[in-house]
DOSE-141804 format. One record per residue (C-alpha): x, y, z; residue in one letter. Coordinates in nm, 2 decimals. Each point is the difference from the previous one (the first is absolute). Layout:
<nodes>
<node><X>X</X><Y>Y</Y><Z>Z</Z><gulum>A</gulum></node>
...
</nodes>
This chain:
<nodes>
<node><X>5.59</X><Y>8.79</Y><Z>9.65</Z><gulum>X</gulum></node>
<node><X>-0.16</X><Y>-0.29</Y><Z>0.24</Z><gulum>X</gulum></node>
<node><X>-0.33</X><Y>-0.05</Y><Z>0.10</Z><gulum>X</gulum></node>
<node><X>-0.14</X><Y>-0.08</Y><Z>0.32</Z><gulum>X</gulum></node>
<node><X>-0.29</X><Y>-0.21</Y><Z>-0.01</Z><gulum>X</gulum></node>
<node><X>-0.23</X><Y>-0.01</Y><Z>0.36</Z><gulum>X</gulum></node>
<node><X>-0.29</X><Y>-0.15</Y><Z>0.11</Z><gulum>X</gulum></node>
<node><X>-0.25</X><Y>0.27</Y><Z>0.23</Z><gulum>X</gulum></node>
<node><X>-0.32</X><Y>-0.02</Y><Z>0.18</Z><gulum>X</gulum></node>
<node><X>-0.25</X><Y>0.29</Y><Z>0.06</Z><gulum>X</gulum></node>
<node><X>0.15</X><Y>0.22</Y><Z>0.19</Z><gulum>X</gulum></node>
<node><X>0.35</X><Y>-0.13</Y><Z>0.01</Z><gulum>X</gulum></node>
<node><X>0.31</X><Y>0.28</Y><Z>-0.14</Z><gulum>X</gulum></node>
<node><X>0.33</X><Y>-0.02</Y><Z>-0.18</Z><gulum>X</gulum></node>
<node><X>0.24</X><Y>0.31</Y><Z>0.06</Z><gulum>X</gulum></node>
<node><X>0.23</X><Y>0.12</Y><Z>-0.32</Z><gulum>X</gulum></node>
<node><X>0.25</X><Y>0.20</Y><Z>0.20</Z><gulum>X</gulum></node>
<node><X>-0.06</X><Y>0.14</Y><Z>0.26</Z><gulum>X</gulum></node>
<node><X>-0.23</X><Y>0.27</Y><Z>-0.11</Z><gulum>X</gulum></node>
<node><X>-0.22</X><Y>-0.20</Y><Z>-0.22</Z><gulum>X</gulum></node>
<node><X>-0.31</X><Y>-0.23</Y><Z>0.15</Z><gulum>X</gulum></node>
<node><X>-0.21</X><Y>-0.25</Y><Z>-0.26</Z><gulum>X</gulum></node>
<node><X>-0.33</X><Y>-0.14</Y><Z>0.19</Z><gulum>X</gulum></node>
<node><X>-0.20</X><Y>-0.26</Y><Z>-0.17</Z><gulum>X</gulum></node>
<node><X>-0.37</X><Y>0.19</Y><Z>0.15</Z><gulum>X</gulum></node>
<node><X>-0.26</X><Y>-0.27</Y><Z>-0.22</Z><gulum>X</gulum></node>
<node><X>-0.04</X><Y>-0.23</Y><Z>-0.29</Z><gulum>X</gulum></node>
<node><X>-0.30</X><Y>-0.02</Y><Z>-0.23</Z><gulum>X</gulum></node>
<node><X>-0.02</X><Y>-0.26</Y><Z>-0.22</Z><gulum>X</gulum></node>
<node><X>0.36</X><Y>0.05</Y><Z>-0.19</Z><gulum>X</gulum></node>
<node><X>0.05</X><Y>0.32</Y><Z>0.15</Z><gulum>X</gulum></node>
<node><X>0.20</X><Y>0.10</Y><Z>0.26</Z><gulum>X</gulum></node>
<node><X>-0.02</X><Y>0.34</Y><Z>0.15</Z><gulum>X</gulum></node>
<node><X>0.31</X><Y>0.10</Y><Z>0.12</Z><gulum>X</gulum></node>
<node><X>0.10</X><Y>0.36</Y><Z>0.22</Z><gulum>X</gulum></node>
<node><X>0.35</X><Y>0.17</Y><Z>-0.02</Z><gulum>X</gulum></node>
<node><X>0.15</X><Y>0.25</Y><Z>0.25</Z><gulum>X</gulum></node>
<node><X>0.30</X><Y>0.20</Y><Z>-0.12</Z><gulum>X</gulum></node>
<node><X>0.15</X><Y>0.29</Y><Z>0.04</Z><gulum>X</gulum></node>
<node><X>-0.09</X><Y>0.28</Y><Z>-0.22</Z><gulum>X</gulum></node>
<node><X>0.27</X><Y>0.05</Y><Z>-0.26</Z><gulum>X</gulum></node>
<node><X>-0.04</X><Y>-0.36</Y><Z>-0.07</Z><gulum>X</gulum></node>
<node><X>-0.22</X><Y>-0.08</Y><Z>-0.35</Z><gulum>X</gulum></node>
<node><X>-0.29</X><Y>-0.23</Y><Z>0.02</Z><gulum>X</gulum></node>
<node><X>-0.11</X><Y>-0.11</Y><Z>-0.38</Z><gulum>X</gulum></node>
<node><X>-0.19</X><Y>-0.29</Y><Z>-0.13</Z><gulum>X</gulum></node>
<node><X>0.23</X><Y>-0.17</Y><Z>-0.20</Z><gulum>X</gulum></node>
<node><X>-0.23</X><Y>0.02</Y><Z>-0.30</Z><gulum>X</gulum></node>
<node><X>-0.06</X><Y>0.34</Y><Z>-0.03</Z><gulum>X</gulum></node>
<node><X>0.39</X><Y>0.05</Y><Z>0.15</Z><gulum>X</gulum></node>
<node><X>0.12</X><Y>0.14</Y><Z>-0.34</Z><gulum>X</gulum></node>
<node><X>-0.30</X><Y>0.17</Y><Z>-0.15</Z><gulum>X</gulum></node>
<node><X>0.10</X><Y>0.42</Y><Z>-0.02</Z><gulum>X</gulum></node>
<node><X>-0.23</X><Y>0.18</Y><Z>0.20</Z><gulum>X</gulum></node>
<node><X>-0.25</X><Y>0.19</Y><Z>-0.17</Z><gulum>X</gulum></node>
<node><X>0.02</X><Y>0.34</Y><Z>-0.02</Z><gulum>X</gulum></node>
<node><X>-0.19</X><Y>0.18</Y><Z>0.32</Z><gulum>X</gulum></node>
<node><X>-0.34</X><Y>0.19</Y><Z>-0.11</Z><gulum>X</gulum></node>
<node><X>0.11</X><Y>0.31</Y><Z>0.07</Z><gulum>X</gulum></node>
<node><X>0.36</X><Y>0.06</Y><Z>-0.24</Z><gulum>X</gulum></node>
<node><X>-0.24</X><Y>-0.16</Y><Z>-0.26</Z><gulum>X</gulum></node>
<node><X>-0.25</X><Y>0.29</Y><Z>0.05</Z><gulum>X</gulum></node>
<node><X>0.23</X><Y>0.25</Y><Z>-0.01</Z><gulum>X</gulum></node>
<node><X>0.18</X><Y>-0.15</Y><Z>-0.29</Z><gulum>X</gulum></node>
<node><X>-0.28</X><Y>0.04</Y><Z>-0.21</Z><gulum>X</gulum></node>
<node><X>-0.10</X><Y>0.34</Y><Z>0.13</Z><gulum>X</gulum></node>
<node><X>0.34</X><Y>0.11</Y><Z>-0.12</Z><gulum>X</gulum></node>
<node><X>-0.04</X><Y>-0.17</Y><Z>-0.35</Z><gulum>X</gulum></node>
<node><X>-0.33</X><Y>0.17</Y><Z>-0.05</Z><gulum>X</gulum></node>
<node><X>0.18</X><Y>0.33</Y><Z>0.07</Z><gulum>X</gulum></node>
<node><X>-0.18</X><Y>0.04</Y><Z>0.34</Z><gulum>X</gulum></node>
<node><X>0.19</X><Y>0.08</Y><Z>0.36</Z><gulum>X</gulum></node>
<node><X>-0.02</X><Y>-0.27</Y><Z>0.20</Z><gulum>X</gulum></node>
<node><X>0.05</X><Y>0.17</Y><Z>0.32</Z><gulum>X</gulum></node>
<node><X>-0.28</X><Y>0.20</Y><Z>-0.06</Z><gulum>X</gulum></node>
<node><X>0.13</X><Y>0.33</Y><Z>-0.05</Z><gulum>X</gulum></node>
<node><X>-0.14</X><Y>0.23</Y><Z>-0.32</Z><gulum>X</gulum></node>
<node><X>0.20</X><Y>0.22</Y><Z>-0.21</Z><gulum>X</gulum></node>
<node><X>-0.07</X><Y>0.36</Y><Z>-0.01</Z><gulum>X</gulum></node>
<node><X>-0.24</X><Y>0.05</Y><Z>-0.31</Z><gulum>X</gulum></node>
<node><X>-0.08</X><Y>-0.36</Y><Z>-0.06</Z><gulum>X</gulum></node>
<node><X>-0.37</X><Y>-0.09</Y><Z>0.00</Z><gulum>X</gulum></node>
</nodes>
């Protein structure tokens, strides 16, 4: 795999394909603040958190424990139970 190595102002865009726009907006001191436009099925990830799993959403690990603790987790009582 190559790299392509370019020199951008403020302002100034590169295009990766033709469905993909990089625009250099600022700097601050070493930073550079960058905006990407691209379609929606296309993945935008820093690289360093790129291959970190997910963590598990709020919600399955709510119910998960409801249904370990031997409660319903959709909120529905048995007949009887008090």
């Amino acid at each position: 795999m190559g790299k392509l190595v370019l020199t951008r102002r403020a302002g100034e865009s590169i295009l990766i394909g033709p469905d993909i726009e990089v625009t250099l907006v600022a700097f601050k001191g070493n930073q550079a603040k960058i905006a990407i436009e691209a379609p929606p099925n296309v993945a935008i990830v820093r690289n360093e958190i790129a291959h970190i799993p997910p963590k598990p959403r709020r919600s399955e690990g709510v119910a998960e424990h409801l249904a370990d603790a031997g409660a319903d987790p959709d909120g529905d009582f048995e007949a009887g139970a008090v």
